[in-house]
GUTORLUM-121493 format. One record per residue (C-alpha): x, y, z; residue number from 1. Coordinates in nm, 2 decimals, decimal comma. Example, Ala and Ser with C-alpha at 12.3 -4.5 7.8 and 13.67 -1.06 7.14 Angstrom:
BEGIN
<rec east="1,23" north="-0,45" up="0,78" i="1"/>
<rec east="1,37" north="-0,11" up="0,71" i="2"/>
//
This chain:
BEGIN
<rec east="0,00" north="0,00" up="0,00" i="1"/>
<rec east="0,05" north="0,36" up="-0,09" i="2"/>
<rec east="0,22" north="0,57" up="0,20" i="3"/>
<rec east="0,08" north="0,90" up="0,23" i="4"/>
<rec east="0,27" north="1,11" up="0,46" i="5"/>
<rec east="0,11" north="1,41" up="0,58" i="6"/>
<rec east="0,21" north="1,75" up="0,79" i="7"/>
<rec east="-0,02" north="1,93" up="1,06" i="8"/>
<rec east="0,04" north="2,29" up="1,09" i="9"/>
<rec east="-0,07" north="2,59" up="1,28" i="10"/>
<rec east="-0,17" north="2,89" up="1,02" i="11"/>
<rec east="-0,21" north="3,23" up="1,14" i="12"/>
<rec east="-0,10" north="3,18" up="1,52" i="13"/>
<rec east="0,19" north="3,34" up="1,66" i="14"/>
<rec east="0,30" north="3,01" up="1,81" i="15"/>
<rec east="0,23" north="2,62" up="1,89" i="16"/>
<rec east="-0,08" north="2,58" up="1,98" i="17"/>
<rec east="-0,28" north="2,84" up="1,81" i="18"/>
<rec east="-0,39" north="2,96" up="1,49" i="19"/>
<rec east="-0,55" north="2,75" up="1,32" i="20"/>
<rec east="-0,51" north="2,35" up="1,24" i="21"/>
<rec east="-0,41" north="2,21" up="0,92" i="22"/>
<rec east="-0,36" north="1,91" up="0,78" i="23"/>
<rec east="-0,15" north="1,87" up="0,46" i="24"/>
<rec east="-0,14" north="1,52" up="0,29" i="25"/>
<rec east="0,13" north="1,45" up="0,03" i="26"/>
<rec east="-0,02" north="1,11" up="-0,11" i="27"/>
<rec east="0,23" north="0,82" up="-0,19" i="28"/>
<rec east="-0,01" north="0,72" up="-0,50" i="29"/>
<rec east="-0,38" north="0,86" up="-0,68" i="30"/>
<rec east="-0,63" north="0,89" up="-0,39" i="31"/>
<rec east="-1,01" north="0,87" up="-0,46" i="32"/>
<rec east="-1,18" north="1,20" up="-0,39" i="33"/>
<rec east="-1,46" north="1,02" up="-0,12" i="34"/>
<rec east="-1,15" north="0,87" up="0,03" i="35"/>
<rec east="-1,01" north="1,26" up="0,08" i="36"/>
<rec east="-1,35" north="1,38" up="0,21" i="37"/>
<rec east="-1,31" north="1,03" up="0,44" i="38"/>
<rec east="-0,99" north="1,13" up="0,58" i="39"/>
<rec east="-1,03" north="1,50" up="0,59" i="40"/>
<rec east="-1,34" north="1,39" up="0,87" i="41"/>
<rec east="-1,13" north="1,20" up="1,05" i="42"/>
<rec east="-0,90" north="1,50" up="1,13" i="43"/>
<rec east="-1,21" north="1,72" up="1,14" i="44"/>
<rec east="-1,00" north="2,04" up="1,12" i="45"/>
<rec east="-1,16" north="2,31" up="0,91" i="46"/>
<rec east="-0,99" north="2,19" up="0,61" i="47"/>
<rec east="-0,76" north="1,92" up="0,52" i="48"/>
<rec east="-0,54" north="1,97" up="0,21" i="49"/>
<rec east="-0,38" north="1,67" up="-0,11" i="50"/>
<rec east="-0,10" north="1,78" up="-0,27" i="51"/>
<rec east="-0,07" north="1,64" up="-0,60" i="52"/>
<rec east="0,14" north="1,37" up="-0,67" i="53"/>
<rec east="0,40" north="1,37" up="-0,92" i="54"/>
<rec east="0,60" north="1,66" up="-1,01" i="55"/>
<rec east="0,47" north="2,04" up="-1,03" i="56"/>
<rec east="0,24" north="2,16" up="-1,37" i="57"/>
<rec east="0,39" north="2,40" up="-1,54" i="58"/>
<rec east="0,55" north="2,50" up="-1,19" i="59"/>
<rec east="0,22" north="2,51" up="-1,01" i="60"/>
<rec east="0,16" north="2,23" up="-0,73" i="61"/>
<rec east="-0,24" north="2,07" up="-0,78" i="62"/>
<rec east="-0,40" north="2,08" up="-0,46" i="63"/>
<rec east="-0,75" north="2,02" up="-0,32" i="64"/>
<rec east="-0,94" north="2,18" up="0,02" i="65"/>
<rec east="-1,16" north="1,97" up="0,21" i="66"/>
<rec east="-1,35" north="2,06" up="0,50" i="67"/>
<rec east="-1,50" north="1,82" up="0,70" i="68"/>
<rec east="-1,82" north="1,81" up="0,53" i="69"/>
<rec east="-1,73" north="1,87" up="0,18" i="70"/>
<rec east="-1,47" north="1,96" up="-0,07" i="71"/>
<rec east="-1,45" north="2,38" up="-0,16" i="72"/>
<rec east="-1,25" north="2,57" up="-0,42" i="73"/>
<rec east="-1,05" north="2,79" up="-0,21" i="74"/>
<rec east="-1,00" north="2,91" up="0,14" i="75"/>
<rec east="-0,70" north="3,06" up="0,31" i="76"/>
<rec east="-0,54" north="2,87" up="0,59" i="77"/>
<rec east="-0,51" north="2,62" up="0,39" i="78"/>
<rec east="-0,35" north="2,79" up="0,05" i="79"/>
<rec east="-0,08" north="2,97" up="0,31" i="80"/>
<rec east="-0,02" north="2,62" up="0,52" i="81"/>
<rec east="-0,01" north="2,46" up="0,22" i="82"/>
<rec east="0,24" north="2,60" up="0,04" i="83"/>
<rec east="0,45" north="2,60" up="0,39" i="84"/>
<rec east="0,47" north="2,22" up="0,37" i="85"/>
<rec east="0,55" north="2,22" up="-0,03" i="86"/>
<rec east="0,81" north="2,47" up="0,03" i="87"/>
<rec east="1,00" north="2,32" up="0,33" i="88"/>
<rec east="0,93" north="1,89" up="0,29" i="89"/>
<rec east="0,83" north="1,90" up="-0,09" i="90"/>
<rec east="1,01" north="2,17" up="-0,33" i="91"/>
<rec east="1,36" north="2,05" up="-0,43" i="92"/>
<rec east="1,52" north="2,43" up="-0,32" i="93"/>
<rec east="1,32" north="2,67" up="-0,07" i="94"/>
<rec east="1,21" north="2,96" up="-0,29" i="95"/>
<rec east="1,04" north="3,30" up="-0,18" i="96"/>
<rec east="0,74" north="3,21" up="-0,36" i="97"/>
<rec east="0,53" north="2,85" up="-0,44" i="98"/>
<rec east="0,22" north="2,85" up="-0,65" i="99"/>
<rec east="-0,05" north="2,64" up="-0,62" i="100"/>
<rec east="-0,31" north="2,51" up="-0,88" i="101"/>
<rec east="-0,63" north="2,56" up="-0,72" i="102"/>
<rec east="-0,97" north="2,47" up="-0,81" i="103"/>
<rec east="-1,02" north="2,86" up="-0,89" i="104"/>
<rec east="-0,70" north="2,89" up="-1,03" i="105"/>
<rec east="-0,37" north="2,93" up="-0,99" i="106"/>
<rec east="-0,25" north="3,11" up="-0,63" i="107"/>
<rec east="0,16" north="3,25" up="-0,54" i="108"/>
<rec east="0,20" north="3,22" up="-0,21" i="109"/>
<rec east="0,51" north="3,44" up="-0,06" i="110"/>
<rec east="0,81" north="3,38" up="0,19" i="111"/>
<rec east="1,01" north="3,72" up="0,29" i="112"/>
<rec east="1,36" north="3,67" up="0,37" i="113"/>
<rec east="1,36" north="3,87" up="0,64" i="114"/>
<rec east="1,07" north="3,66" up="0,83" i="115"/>
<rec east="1,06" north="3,35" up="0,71" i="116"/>
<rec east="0,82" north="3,19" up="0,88" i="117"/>
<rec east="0,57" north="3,47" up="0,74" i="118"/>
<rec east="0,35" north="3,36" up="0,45" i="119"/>
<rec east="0,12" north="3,59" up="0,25" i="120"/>
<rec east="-0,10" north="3,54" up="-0,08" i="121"/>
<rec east="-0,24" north="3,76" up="-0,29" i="122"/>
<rec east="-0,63" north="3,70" up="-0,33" i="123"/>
<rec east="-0,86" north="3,79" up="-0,64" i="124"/>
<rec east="-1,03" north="4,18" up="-0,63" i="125"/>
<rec east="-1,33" north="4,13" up="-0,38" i="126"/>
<rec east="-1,65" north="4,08" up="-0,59" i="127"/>
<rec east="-1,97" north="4,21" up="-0,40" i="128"/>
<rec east="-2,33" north="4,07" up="-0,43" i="129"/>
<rec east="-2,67" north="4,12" up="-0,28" i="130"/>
<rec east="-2,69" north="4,33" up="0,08" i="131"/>
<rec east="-2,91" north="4,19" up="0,34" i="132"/>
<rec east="-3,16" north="4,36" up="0,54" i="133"/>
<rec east="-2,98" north="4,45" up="0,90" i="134"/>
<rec east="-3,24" north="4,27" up="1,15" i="135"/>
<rec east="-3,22" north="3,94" up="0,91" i="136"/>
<rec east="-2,83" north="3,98" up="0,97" i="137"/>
<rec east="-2,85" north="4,01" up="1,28" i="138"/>
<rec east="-3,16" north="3,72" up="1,38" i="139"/>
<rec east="-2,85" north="3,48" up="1,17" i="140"/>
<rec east="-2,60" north="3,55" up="1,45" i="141"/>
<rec east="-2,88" north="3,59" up="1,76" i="142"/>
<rec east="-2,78" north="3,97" up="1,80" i="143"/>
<rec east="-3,06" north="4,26" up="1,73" i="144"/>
<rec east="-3,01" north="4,53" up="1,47" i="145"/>
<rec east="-2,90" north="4,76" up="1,73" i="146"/>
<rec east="-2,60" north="4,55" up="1,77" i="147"/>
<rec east="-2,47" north="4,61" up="1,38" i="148"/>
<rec east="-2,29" north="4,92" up="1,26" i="149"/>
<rec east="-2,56" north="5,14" up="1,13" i="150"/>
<rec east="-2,33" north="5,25" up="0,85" i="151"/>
<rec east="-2,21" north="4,97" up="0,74" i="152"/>
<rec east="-2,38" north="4,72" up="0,47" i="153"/>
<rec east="-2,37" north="4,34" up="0,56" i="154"/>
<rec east="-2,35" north="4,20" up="0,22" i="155"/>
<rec east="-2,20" north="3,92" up="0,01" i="156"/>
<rec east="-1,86" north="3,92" up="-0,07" i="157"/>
<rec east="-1,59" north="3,67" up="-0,23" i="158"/>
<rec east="-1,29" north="3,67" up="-0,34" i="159"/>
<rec east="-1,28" north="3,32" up="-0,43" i="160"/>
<rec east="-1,58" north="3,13" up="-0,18" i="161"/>
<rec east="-1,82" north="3,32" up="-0,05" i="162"/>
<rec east="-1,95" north="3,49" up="0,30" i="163"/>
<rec east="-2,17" north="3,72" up="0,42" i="164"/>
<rec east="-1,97" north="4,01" up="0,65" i="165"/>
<rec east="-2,16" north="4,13" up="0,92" i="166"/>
<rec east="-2,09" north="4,46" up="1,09" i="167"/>
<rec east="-2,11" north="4,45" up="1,46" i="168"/>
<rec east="-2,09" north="4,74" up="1,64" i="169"/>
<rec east="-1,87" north="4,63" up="1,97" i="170"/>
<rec east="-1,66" north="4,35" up="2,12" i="171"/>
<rec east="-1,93" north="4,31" up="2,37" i="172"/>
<rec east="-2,18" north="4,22" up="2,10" i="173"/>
<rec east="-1,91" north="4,03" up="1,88" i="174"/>
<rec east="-1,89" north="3,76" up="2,27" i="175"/>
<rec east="-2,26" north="3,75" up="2,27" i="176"/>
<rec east="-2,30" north="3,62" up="1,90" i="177"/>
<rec east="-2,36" north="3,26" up="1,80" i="178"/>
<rec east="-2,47" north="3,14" up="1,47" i="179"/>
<rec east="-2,90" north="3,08" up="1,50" i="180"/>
<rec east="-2,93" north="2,74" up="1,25" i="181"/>
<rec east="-3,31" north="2,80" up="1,25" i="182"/>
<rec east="-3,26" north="3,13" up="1,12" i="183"/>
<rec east="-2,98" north="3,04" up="0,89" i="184"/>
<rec east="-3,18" north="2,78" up="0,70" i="185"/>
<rec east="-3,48" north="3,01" up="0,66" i="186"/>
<rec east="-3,31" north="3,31" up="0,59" i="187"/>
<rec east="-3,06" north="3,11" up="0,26" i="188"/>
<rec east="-3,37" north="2,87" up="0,18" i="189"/>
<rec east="-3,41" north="3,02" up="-0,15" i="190"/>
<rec east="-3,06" north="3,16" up="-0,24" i="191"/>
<rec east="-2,90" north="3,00" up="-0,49" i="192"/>
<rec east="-2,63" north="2,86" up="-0,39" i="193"/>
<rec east="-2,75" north="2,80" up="-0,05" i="194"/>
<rec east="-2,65" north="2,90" up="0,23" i="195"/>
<rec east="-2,32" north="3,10" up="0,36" i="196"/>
<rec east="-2,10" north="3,09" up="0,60" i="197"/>
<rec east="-2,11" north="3,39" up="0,81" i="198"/>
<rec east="-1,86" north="3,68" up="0,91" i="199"/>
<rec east="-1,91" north="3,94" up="1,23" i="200"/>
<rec east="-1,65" north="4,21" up="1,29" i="201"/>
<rec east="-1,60" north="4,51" up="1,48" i="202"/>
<rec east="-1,38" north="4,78" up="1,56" i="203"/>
<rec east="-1,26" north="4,70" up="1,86" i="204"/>
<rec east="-1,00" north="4,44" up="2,00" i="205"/>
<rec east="-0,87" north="4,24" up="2,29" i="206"/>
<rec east="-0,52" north="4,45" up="2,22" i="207"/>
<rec east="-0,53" north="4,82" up="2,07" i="208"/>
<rec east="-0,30" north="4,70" up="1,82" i="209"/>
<rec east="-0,48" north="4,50" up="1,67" i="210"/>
<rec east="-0,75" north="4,71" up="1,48" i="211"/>
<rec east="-1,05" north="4,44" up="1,42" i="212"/>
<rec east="-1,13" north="4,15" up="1,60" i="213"/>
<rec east="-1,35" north="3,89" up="1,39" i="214"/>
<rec east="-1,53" north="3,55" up="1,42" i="215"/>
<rec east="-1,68" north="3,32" up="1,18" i="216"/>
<rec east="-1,92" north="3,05" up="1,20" i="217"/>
<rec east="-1,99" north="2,77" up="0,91" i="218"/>
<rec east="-2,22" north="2,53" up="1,02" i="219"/>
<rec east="-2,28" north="2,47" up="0,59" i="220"/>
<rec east="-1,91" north="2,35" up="0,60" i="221"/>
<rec east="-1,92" north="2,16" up="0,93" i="222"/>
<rec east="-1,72" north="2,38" up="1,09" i="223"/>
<rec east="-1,95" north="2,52" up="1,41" i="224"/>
<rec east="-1,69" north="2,85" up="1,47" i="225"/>
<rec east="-1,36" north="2,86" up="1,28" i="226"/>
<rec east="-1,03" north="3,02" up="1,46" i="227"/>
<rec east="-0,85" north="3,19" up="1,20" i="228"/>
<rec east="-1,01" north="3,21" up="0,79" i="229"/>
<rec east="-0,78" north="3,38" up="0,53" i="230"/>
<rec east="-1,04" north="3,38" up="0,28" i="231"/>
<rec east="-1,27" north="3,55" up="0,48" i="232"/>
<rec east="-1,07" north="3,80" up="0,56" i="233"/>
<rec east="-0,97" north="3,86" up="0,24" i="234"/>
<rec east="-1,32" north="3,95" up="0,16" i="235"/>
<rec east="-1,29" north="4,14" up="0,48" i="236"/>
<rec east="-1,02" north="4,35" up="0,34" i="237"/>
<rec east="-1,17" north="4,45" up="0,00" i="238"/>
<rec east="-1,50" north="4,56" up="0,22" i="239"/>
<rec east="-1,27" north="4,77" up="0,44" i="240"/>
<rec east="-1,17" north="4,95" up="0,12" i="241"/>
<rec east="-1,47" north="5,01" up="-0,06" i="242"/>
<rec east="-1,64" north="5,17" up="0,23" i="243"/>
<rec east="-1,31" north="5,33" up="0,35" i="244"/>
<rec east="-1,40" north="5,19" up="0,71" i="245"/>
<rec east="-1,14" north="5,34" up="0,83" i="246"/>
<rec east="-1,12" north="5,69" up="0,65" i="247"/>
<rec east="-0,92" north="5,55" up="0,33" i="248"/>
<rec east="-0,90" north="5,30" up="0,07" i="249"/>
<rec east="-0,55" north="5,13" up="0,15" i="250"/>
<rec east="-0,55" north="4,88" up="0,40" i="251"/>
<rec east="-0,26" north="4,77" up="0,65" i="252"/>
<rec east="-0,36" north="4,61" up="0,99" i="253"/>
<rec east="-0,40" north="4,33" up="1,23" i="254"/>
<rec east="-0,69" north="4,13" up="1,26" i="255"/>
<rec east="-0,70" north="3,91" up="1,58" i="256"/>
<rec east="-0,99" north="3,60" up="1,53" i="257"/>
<rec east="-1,02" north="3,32" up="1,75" i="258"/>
<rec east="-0,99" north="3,42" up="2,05" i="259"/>
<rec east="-1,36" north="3,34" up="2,21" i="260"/>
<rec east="-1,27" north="2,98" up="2,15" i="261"/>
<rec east="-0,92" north="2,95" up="2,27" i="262"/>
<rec east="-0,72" north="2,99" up="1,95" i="263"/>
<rec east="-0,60" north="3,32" up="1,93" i="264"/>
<rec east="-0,53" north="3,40" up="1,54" i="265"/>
<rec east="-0,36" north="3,73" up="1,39" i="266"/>
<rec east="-0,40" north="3,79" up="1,01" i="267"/>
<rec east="-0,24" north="4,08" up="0,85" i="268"/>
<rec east="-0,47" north="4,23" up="0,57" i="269"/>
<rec east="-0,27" north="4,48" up="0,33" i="270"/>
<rec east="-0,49" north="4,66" up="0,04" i="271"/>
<rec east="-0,33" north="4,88" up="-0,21" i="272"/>
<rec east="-0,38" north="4,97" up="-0,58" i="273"/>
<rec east="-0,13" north="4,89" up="-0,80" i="274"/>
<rec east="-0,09" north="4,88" up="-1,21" i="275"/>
<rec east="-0,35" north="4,53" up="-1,19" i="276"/>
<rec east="-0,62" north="4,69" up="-1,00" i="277"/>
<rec east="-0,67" north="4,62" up="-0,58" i="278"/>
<rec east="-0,42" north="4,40" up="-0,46" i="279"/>
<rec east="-0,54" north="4,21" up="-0,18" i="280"/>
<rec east="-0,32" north="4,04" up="0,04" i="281"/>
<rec east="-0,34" north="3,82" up="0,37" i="282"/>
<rec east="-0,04" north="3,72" up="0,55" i="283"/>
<rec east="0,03" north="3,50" up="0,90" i="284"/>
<rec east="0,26" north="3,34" up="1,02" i="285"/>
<rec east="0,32" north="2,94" up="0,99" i="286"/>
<rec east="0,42" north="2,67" up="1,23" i="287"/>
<rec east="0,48" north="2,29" up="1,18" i="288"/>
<rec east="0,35" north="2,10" up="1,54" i="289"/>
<rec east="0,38" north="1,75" up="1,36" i="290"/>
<rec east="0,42" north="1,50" up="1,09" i="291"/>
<rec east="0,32" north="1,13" up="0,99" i="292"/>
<rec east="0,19" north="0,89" up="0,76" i="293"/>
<rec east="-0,16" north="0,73" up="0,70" i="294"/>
<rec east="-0,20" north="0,40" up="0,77" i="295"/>
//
């Protein structure tokens, strides 16, 4: 039998033991996709990731996201941890950058020399769909509308999968939220698409330098609250910049997420415009916490 060695990795905590849990399988041999979605349950982190076998297409490494309930084309832990394990157990030479063939394309995921255990990829221009009515919003996440940032939309954004952001107004609300599945269900019943996972935010943090602190629940992925989501905050970050949350359109902060569930999480978000249009980037920082092989 096939030995498939895999990696488990903490993305976007600042060291052992937080962040959030990855799993990155390098498969001895092909791999049936239900036998991925098998194994990605039996870790039942928020994602689990297969690296291709063979060597690199046209310099980009295939590789497939599962959550524990189903596969999904992109998310950001995983891209980041990812290419962390390709770069350090797989690549024959440790470069600055890896790319990875992803089901929405390919992604570059960067290492500067000065930091190397810092990892950041650049994430498609935010795309923005339908807003939704502020006490619906808030019934999703058992808040009221008073809770929510009057100014502020909550509206669909993806830059690659998907949430809805919710605008809360304080941290005090933000430790009082928890995802309402009643409300969930009816409220997506008729979306195409189904139903969304969820993002809540506000302007205030368990340190002052952090400038957001964040939480996300995704019951539709089988992951009840998630401790750290790149792609999220990606979306995040494009918001942040078309509303100029903070005043401006460029974007360079800290977001702390995880911490109401005991894995405290910083992303860095960084939004400028450049000679391709919004560059949005997400960086954390990496950290391998073990290694094996399926049996």
């Amino acid at each position: 039998m096939a030995k498939h060695r895999f990696y488990i990795v903490d993305v976007f905590g600042e060291r052992k033991y937080s962040g959030n849990q990855l799993a990155v399988v390098l498969p001895g041999g092909p791999m049936r996709a239900a036998d991925m979605q098998a194994i990605a349950r039996e870790f039942n982190f928020a994602e689990t990731t297969f690296v291709g076998v063979g060597a690199p297409k046209c310099g980009g490494y295939p590789v497939r996201i599962f959550t524990p309930r189903r596969e999904v084309p992109f998310a950001g832990e995983p891209t980041l941890g990812t290419a962390f394990v390709i770069r350090n157990h797989v690549a024959p030479r440790k470069s600055a950058t890896v790319d990875l063939d992803l089901a929405i394309g390919r992604t570059r995921v960067a290492f500067p020399a000065k930091d190397p255990g810092m990892a950041w990829m650049r994430q498609r221009a935010a795309e923005f769909g339908p807003v939704h009515p502020r006490a619906a919003a808030a019934s999703l996440i058992g808040l009221a509308s008073r809770d929510l940032a009057s100014r502020f939309p909550a509206q669909e954004v993806s830059t690659g999968l998907p949430f809805l952001l919710i605008p809360v107004k304080s941290l005090e609300a933000i430790r009082r939220a928890a995802a309402n599945r009643e409300a969930c269900r009816a409220h997506f019943a008729g979306r195409p698409g189904g139903e969304l996972p969820l993002f809540l935010f506000c302007p205030e943090a368990y340190d002052p330098a952090h400038r957001i602190n964040a939480r996300m629940f995704a019951d539709v992925f089988g992951i009840p609250e998630d401790p750290a989501t790149g792609s999220a905050n990606g979306c995040l970050a494009g918001y942040l910049a078309r509303y100029r949350y903070f005043g401006s359109e460029a974007i360079d902060l800290i977001v702390e997420q995880g911490y109401e569930i005991g894995r405290p999480s910083l992303l860095r978000l960084s939004v400028q415009d450049g000679p391709e249009g919004q560059a949005i980037k997400v960086g954390g920082r990496v950290i391998e916490v073990a290694e094996g092989r399926l049996l």
